[in-house]
PyMOL Python script that loads the backbone (N, CA, C, O; Angstrom):
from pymol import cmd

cmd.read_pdbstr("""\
ATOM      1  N   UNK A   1       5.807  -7.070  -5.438  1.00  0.00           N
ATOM      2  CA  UNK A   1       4.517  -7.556  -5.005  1.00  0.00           C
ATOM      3  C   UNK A   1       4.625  -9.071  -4.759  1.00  0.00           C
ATOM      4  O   UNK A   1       5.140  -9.738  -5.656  1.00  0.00           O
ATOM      5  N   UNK A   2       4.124  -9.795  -3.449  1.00  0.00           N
ATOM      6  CA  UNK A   2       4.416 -10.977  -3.342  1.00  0.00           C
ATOM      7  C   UNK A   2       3.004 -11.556  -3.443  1.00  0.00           C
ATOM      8  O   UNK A   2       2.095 -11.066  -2.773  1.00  0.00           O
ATOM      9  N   UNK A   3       2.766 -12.762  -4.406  1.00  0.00           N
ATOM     10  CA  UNK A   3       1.489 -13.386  -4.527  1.00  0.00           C
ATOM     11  C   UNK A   3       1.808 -14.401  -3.419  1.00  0.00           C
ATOM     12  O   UNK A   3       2.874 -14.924  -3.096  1.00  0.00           O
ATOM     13  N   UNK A   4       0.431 -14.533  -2.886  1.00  0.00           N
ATOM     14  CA  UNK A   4       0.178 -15.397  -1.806  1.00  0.00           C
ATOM     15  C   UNK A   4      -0.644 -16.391  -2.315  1.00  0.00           C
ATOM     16  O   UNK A   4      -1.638 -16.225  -3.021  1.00  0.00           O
ATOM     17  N   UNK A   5       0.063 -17.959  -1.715  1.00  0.00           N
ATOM     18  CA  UNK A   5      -0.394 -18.981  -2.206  1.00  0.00           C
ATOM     19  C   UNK A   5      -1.212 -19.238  -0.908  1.00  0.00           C
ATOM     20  O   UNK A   5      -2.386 -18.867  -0.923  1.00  0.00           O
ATOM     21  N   UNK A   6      -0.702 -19.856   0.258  1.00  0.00           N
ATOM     22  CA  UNK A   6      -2.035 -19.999   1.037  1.00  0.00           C
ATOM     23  C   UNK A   6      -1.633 -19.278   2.485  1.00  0.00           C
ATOM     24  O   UNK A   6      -0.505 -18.859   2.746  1.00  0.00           O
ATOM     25  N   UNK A   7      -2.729 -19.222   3.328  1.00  0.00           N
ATOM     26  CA  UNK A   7      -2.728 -18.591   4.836  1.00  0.00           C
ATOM     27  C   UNK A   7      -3.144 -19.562   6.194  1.00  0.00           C
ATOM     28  O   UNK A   7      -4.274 -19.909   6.537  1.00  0.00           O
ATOM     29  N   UNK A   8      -2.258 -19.771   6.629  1.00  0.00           N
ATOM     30  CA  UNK A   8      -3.029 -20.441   8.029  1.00  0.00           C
ATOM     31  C   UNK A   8      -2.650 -19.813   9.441  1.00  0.00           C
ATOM     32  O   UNK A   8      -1.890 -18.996   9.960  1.00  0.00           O
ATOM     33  N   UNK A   9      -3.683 -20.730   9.737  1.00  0.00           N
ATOM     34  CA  UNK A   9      -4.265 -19.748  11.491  1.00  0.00           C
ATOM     35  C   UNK A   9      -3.520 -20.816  12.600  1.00  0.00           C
ATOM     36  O   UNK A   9      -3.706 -22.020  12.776  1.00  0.00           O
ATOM     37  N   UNK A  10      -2.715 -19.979  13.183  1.00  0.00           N
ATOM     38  CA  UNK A  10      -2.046 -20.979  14.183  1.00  0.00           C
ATOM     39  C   UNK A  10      -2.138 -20.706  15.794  1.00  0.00           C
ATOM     40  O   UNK A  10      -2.032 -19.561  16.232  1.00  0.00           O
ATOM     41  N   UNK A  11      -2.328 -21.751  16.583  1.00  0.00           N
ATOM     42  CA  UNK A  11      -2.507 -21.404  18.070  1.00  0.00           C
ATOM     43  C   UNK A  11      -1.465 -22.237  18.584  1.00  0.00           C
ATOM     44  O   UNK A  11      -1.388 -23.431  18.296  1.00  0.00           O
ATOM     45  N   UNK A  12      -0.629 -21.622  19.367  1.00  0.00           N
ATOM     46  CA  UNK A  12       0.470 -22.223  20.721  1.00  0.00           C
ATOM     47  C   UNK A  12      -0.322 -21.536  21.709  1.00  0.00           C
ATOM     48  O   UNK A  12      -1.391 -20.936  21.826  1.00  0.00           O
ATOM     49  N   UNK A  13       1.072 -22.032  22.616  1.00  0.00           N
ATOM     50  CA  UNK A  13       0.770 -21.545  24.475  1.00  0.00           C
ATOM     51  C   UNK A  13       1.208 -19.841  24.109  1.00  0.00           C
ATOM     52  O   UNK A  13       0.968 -18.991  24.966  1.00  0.00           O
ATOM     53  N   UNK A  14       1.563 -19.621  23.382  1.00  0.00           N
ATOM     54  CA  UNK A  14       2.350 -18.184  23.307  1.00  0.00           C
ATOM     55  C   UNK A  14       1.399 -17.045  22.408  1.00  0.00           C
ATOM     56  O   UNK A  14       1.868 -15.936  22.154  1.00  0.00           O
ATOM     57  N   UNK A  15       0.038 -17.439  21.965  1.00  0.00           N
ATOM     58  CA  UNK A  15      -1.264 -16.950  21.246  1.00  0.00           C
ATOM     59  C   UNK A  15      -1.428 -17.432  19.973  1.00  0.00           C
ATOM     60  O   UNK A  15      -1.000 -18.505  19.547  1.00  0.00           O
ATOM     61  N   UNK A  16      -2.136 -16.508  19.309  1.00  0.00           N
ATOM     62  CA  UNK A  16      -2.328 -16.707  17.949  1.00  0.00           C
ATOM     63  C   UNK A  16      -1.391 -16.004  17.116  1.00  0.00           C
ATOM     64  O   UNK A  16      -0.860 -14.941  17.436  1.00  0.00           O
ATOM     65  N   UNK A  17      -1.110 -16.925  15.515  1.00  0.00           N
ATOM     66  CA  UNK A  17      -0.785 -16.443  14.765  1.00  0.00           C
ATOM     67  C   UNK A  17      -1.172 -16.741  13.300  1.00  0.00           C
ATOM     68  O   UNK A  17      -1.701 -17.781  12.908  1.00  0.00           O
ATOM     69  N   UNK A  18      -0.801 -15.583  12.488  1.00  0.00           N
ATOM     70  CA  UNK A  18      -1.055 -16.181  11.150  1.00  0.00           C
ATOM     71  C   UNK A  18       0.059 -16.361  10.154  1.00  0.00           C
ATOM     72  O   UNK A  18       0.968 -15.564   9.924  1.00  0.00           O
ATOM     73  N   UNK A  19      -0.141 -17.455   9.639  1.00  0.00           N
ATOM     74  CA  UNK A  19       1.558 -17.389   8.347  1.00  0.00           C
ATOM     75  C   UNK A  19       1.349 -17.522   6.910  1.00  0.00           C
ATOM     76  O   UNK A  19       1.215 -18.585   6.304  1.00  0.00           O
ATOM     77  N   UNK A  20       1.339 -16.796   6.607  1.00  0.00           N
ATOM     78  CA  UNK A  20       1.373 -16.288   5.179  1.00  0.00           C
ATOM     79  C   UNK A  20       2.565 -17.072   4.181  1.00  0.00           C
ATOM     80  O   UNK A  20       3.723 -16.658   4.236  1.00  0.00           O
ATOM     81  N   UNK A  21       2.257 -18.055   3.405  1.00  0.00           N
ATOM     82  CA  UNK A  21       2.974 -18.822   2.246  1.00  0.00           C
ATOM     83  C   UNK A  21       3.054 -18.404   1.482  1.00  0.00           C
ATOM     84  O   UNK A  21       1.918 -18.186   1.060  1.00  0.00           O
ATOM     85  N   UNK A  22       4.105 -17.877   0.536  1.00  0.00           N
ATOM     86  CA  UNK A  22       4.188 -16.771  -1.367  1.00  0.00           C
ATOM     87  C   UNK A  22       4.296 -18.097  -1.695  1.00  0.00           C
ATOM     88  O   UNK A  22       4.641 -18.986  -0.917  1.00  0.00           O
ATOM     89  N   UNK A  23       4.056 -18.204  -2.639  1.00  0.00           N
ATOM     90  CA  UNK A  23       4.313 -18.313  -4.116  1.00  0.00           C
ATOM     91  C   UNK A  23       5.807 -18.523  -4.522  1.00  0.00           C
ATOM     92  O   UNK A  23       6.203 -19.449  -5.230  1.00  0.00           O
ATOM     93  N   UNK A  24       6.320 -17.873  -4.162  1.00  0.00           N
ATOM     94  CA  UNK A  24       7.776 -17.907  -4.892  1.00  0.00           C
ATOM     95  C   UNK A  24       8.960 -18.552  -3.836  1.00  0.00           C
ATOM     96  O   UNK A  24      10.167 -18.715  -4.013  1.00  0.00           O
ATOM     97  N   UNK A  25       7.984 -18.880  -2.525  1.00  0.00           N
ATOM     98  CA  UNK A  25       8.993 -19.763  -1.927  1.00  0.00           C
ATOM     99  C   UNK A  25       8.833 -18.578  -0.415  1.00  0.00           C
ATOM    100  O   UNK A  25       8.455 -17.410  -0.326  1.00  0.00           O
ATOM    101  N   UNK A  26       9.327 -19.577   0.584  1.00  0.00           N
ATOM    102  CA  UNK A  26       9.403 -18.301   1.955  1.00  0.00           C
ATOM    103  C   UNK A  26       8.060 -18.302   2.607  1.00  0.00           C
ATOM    104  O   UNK A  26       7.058 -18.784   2.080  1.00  0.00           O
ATOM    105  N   UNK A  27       8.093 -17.726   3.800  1.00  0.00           N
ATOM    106  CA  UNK A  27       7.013 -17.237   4.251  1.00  0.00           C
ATOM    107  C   UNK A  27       6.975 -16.023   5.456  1.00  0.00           C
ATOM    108  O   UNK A  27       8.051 -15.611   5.888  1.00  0.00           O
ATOM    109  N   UNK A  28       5.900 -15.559   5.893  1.00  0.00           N
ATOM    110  CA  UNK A  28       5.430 -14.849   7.094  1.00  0.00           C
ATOM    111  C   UNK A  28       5.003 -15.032   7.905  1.00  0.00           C
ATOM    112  O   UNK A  28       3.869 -15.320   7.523  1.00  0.00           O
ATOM    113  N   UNK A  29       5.006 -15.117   9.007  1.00  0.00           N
ATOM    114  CA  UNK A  29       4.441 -15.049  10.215  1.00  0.00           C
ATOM    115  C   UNK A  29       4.094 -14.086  11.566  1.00  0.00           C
ATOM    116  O   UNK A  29       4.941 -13.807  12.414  1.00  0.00           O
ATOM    117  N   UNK A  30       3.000 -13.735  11.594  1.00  0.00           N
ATOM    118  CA  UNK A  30       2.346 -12.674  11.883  1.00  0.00           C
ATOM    119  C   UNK A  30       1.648 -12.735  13.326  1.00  0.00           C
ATOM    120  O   UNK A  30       0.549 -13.290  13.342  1.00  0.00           O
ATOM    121  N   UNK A  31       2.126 -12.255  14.499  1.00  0.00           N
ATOM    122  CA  UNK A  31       1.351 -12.972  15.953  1.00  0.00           C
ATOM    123  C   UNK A  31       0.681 -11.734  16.093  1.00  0.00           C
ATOM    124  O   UNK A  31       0.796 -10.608  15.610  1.00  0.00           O
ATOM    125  N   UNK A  32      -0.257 -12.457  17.131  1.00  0.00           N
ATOM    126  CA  UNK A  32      -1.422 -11.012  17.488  1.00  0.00           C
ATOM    127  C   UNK A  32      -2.274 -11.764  18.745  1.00  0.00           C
ATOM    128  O   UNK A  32      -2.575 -12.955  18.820  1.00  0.00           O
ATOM    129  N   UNK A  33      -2.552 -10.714  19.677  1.00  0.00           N
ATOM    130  CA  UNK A  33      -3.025 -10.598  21.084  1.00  0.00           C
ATOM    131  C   UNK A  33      -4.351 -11.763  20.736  1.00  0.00           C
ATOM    132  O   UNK A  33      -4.073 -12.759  21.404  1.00  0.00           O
ATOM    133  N   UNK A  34      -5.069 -11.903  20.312  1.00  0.00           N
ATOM    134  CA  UNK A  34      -6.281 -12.472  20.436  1.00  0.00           C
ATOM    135  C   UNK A  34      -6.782 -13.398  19.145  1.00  0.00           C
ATOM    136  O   UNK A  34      -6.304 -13.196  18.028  1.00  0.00           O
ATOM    137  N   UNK A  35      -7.904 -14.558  19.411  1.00  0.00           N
ATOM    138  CA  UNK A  35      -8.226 -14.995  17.863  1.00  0.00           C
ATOM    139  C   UNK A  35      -8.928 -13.579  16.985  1.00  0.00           C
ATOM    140  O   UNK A  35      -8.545 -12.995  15.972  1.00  0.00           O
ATOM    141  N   UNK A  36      -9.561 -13.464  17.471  1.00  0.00           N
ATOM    142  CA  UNK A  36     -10.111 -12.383  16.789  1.00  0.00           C
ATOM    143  C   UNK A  36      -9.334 -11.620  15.785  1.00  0.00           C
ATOM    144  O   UNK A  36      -9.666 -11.584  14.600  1.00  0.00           O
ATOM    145  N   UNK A  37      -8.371 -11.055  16.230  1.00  0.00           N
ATOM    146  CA  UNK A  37      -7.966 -10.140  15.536  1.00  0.00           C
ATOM    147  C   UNK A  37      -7.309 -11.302  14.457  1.00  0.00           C
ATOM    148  O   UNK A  37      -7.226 -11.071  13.250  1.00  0.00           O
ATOM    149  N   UNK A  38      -6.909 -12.439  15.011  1.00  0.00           N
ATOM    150  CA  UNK A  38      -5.814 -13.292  13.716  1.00  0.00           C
ATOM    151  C   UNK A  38      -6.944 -13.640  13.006  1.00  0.00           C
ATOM    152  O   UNK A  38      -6.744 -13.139  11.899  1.00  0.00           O
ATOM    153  N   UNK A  39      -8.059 -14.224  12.979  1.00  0.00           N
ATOM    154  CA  UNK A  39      -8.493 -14.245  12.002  1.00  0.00           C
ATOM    155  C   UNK A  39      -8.987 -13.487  11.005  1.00  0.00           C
ATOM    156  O   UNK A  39      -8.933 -13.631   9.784  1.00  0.00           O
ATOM    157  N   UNK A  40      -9.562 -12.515  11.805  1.00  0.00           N
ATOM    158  CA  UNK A  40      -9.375 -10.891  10.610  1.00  0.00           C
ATOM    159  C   UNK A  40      -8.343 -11.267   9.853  1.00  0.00           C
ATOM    160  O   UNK A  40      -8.395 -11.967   8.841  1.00  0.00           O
ATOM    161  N   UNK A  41      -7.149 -10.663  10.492  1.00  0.00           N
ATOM    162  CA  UNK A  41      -5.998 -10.464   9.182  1.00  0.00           C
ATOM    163  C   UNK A  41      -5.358 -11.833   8.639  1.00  0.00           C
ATOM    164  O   UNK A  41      -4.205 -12.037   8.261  1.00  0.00           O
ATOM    165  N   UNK A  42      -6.259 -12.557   8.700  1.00  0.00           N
ATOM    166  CA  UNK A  42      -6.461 -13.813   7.748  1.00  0.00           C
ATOM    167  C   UNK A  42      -7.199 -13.984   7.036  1.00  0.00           C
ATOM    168  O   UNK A  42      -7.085 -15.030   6.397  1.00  0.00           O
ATOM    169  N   UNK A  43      -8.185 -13.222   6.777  1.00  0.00           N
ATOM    170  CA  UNK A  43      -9.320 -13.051   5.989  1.00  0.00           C
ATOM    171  C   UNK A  43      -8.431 -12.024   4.894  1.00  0.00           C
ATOM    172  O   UNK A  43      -8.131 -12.209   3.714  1.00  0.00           O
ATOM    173  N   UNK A  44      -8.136 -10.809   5.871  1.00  0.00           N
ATOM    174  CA  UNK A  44      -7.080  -9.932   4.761  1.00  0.00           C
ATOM    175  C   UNK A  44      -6.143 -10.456   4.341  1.00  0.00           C
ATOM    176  O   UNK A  44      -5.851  -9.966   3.250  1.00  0.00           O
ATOM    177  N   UNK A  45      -5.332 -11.409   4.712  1.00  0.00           N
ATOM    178  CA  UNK A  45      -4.427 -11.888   3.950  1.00  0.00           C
ATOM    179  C   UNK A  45      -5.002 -12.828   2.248  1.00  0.00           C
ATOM    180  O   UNK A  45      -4.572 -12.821   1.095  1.00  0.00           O
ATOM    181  N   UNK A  46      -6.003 -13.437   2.866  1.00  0.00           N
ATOM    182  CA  UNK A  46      -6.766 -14.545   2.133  1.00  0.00           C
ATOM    183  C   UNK A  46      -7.147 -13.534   0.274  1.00  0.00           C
ATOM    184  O   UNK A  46      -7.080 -13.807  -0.925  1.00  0.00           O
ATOM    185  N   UNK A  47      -7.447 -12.609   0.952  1.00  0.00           N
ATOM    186  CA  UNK A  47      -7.772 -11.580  -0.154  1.00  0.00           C
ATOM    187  C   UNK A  47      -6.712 -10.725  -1.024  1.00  0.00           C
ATOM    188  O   UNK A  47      -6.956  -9.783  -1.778  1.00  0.00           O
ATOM    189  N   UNK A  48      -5.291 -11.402  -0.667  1.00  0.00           N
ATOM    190  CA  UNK A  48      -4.309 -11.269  -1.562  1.00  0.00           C
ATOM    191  C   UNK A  48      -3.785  -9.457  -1.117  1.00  0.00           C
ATOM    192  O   UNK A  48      -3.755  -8.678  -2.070  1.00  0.00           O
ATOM    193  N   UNK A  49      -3.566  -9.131  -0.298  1.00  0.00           N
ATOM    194  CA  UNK A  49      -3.125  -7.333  -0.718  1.00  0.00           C
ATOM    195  C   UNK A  49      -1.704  -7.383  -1.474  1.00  0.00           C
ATOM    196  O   UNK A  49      -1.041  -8.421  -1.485  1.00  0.00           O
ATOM    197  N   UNK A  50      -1.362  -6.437  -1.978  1.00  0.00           N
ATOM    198  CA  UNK A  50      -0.446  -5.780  -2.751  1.00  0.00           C
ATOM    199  C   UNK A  50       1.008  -6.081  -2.414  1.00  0.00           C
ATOM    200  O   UNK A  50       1.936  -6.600  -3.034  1.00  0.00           O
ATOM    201  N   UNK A  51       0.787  -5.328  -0.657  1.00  0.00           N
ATOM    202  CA  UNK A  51       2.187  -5.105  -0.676  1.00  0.00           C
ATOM    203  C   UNK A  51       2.034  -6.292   1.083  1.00  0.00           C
ATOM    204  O   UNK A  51       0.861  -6.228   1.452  1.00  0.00           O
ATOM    205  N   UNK A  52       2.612  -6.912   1.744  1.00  0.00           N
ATOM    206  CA  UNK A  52       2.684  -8.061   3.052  1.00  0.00           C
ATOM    207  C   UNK A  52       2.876  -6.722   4.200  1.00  0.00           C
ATOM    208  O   UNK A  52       3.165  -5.825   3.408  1.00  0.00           O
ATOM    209  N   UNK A  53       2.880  -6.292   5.112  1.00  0.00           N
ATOM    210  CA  UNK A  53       3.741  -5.707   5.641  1.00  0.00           C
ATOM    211  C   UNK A  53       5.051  -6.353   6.603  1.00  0.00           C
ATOM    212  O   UNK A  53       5.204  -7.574   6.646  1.00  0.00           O
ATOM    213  N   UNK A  54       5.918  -5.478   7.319  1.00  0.00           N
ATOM    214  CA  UNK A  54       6.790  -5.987   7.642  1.00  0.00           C
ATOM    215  C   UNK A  54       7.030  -6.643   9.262  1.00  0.00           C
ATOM    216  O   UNK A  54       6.969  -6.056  10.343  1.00  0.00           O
ATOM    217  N   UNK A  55       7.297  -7.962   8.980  1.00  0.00           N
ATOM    218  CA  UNK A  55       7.442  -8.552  10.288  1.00  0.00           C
ATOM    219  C   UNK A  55       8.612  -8.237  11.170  1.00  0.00           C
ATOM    220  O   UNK A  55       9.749  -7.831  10.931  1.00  0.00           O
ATOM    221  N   UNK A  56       7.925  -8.576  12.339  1.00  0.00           N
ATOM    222  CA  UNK A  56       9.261  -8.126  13.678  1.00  0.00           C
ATOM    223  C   UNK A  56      10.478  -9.064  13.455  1.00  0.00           C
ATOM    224  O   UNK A  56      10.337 -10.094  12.796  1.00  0.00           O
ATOM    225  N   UNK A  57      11.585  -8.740  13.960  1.00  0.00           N
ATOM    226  CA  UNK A  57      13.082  -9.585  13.716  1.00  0.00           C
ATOM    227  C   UNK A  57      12.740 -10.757  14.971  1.00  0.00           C
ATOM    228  O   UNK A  57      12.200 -10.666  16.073  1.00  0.00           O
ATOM    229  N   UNK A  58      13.164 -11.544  14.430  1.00  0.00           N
ATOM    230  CA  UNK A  58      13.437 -12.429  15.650  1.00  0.00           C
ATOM    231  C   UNK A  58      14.645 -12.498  16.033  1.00  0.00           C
ATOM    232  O   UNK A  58      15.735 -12.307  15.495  1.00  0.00           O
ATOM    233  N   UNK A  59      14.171 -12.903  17.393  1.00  0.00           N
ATOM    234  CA  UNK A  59      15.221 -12.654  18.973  1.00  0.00           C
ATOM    235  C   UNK A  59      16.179 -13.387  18.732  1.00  0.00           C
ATOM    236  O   UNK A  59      15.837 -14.484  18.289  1.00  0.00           O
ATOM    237  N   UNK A  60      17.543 -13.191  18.873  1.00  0.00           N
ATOM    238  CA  UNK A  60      18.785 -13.421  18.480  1.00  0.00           C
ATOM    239  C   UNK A  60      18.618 -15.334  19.130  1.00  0.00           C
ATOM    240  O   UNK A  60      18.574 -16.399  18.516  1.00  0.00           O
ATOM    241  N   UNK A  61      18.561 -14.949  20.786  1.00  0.00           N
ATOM    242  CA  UNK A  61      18.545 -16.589  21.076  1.00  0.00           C
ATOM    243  C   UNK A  61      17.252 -17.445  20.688  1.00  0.00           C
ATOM    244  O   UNK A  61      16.141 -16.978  20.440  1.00  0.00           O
ATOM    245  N   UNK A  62      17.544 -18.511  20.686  1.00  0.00           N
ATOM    246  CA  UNK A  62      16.495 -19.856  19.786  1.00  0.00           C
ATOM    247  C   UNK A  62      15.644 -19.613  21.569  1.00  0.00           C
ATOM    248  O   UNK A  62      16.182 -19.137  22.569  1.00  0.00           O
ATOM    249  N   UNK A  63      14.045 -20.193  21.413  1.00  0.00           N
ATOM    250  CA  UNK A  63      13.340 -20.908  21.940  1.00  0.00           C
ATOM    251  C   UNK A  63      13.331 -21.946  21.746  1.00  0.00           C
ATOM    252  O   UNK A  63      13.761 -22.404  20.687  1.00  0.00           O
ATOM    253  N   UNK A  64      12.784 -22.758  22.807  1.00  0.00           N
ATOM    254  CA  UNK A  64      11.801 -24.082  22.152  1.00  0.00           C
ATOM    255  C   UNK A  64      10.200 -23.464  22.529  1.00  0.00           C
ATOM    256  O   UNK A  64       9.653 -22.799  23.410  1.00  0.00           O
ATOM    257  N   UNK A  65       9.877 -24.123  21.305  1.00  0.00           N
ATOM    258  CA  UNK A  65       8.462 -24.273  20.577  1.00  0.00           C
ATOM    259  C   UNK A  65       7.665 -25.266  21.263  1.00  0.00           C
ATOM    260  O   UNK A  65       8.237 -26.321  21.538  1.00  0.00           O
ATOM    261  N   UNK A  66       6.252 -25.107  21.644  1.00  0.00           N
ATOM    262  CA  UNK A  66       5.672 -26.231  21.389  1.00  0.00           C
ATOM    263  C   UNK A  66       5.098 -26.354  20.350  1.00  0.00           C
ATOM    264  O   UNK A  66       5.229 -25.345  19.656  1.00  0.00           O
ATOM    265  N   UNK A  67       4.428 -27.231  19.836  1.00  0.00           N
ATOM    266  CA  UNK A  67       3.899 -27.506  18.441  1.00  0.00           C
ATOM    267  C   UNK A  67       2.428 -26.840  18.198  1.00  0.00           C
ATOM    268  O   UNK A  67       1.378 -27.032  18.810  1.00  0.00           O
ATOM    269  N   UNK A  68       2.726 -25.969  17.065  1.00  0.00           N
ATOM    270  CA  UNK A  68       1.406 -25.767  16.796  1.00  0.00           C
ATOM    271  C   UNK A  68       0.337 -26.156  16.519  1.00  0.00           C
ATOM    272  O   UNK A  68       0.521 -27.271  16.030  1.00  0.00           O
ATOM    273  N   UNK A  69      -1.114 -25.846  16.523  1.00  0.00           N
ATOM    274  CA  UNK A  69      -1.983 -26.531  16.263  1.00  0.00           C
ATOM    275  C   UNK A  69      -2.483 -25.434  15.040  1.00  0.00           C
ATOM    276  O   UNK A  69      -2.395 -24.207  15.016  1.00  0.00           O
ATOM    277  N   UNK A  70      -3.218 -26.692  13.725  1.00  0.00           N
ATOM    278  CA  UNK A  70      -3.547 -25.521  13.030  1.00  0.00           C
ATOM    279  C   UNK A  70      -4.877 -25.729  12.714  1.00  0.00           C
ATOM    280  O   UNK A  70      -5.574 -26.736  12.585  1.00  0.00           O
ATOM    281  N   UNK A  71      -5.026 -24.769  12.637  1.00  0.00           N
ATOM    282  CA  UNK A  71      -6.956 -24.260  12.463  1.00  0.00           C
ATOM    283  C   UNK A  71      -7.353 -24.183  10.787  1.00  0.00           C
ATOM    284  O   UNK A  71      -6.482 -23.855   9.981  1.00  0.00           O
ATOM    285  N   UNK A  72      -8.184 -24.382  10.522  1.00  0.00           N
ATOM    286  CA  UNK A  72      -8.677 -24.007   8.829  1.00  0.00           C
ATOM    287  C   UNK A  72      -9.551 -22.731   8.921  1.00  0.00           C
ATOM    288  O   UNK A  72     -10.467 -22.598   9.733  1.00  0.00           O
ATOM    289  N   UNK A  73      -9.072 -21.554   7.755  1.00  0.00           N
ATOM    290  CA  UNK A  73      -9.853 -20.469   8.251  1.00  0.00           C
ATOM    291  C   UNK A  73     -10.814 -20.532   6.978  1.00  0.00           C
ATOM    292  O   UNK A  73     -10.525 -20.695   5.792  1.00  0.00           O
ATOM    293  N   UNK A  74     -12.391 -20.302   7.770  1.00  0.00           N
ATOM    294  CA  UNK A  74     -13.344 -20.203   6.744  1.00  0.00           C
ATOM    295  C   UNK A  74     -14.155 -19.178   6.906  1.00  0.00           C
ATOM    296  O   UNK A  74     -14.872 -19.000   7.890  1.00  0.00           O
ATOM    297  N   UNK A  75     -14.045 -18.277   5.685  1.00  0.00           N
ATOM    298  CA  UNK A  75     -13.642 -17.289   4.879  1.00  0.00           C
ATOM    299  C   UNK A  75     -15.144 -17.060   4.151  1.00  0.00           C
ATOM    300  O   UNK A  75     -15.361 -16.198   3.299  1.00  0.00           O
ATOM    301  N   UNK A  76     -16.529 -18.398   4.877  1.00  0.00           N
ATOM    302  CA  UNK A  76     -18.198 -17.600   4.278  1.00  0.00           C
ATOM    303  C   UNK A  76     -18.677 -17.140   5.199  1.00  0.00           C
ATOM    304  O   UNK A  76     -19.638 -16.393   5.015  1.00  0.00           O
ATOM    305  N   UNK A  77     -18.426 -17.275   5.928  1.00  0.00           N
ATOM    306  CA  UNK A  77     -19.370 -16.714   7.093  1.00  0.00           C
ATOM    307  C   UNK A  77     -19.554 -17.086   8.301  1.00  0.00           C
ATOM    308  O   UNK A  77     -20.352 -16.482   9.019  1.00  0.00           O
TER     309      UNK A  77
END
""", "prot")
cmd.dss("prot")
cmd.show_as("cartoon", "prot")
cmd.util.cbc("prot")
cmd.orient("prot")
């Protein structure tokens, strides 16, 4: 079970994503078609589940990145 220390909401030219920080070091990163849906499963992440599920492999050759921008997700309403 990996405890999650914090979650943020990230936007490039390439969509949204969310990345998930443990606790014990490491992280996740999670892309998805629209804000919508990333902030959902940033809300679910925010709420700690059990088990992370499993992220896609990344592509053997490197990109370049542009720099993300990061959003604060708020989680009342």
């Amino acid at each position: 079970m990996a405890e999650i220390e914090h979650v943020v909401l990230l936007h490039d030219r390439r969509g949204w994503s969310v990345k998930v920080v443990l606790s014990e070091g490491g992280s996740r990163r999670y892309r998805y078609g629209s804000e919508a849906q990333a902030r959902f499963f940033a809300a679910v992440f925010q709420l700690g589940p059990r088990v992370l599920p499993p992220t896609p492999r990344a592509n053997a050759r490197k990109r370049k990145r542009a720099p993300a921008a990061t959003l604060p997700v708020d989680l009342t309403g």
